[in-house]
Structures are given as C-alpha cells and as structure tokens.
C-alpha positions as CSV (number, residue, x, y, z in Angstrom):
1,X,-7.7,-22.7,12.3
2,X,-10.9,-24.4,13.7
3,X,-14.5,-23.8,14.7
4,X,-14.1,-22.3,18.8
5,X,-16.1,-20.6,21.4
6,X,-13.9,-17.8,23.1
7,X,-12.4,-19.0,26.6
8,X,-11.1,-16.9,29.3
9,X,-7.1,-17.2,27.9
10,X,-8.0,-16.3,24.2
11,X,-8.2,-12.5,22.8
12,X,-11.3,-12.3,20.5
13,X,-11.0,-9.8,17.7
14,X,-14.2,-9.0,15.6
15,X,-13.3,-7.8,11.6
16,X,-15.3,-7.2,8.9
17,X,-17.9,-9.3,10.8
18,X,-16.1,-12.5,11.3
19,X,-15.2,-13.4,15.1
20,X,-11.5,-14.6,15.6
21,X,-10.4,-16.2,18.7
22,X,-6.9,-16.6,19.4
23,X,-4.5,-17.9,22.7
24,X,-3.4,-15.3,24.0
25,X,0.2,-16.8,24.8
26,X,0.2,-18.1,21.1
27,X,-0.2,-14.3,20.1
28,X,2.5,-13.1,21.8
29,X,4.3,-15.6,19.9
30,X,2.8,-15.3,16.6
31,X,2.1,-11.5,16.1
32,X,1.3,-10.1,13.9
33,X,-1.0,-12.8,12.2
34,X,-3.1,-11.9,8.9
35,X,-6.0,-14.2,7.5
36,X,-6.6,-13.9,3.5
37,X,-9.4,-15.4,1.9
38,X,-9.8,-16.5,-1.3
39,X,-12.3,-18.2,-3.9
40,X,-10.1,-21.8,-3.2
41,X,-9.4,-21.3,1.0
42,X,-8.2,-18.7,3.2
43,X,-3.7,-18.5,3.8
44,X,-1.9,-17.5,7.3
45,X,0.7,-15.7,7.7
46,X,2.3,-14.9,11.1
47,X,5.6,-14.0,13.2
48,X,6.3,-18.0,13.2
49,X,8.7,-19.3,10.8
50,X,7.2,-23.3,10.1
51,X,9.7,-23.8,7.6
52,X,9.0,-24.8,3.9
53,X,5.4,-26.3,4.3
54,X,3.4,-28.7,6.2
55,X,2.5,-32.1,5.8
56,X,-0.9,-32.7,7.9
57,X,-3.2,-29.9,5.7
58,X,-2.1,-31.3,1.9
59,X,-1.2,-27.8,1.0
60,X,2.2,-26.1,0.9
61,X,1.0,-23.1,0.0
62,X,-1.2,-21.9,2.7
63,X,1.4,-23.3,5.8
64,X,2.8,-20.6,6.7
C-alpha cells in the first residue's frame, strides 16, 4: 500500500471517504481485497495466497 495518484490502468474506488487506487490487472488477480484499520495499522486480505508472512514490512500479521 503506498501514497498514488490514479493512472489510466488503475480502477479508483472511493469508501467511506478514503480514495483507493488499484492496477487493474493486479485486481483481477487479487479480488476480492478488503482493507481493515485499526488503532496500531491497517491488515490486507486478498484472493493471493503469500504464504506464512513477509519479511520486508517487520510484520507477520498484516502480510496477507
């Protein structure tokens, strides 16, 4: 997740007044994706299976 200005390939999707732009070819892929924030962070979850974690965020919890 990062800061982005919407580009002609990316779908842009406005809820609860927060603008999210995403690929459009990674949506297909990743459908359906759900953002949920909390008082620490936000966590994603998506279609994609990235296994047990991830090592370049320092969390394990909010990876996927």
């Amino acid at each position: 997740m990062a800061l982005d200005e919407p580009k002609a390939t990316d779908d842009v999707f406005d809820i609860e007044g927060f603008q999210y732009i995403v690929d459009k070819d990674f949506m297909q892929k990743a459908n359906p994706i759900k953002v949920d924030f909390s008082e620490i962070g936000f966590k994603l979850d998506c279609a994609i299976d990235f296994g047990a974690g991830c090592s370049g965020c320092g969390s394990t919890s909010t990876c996927g």
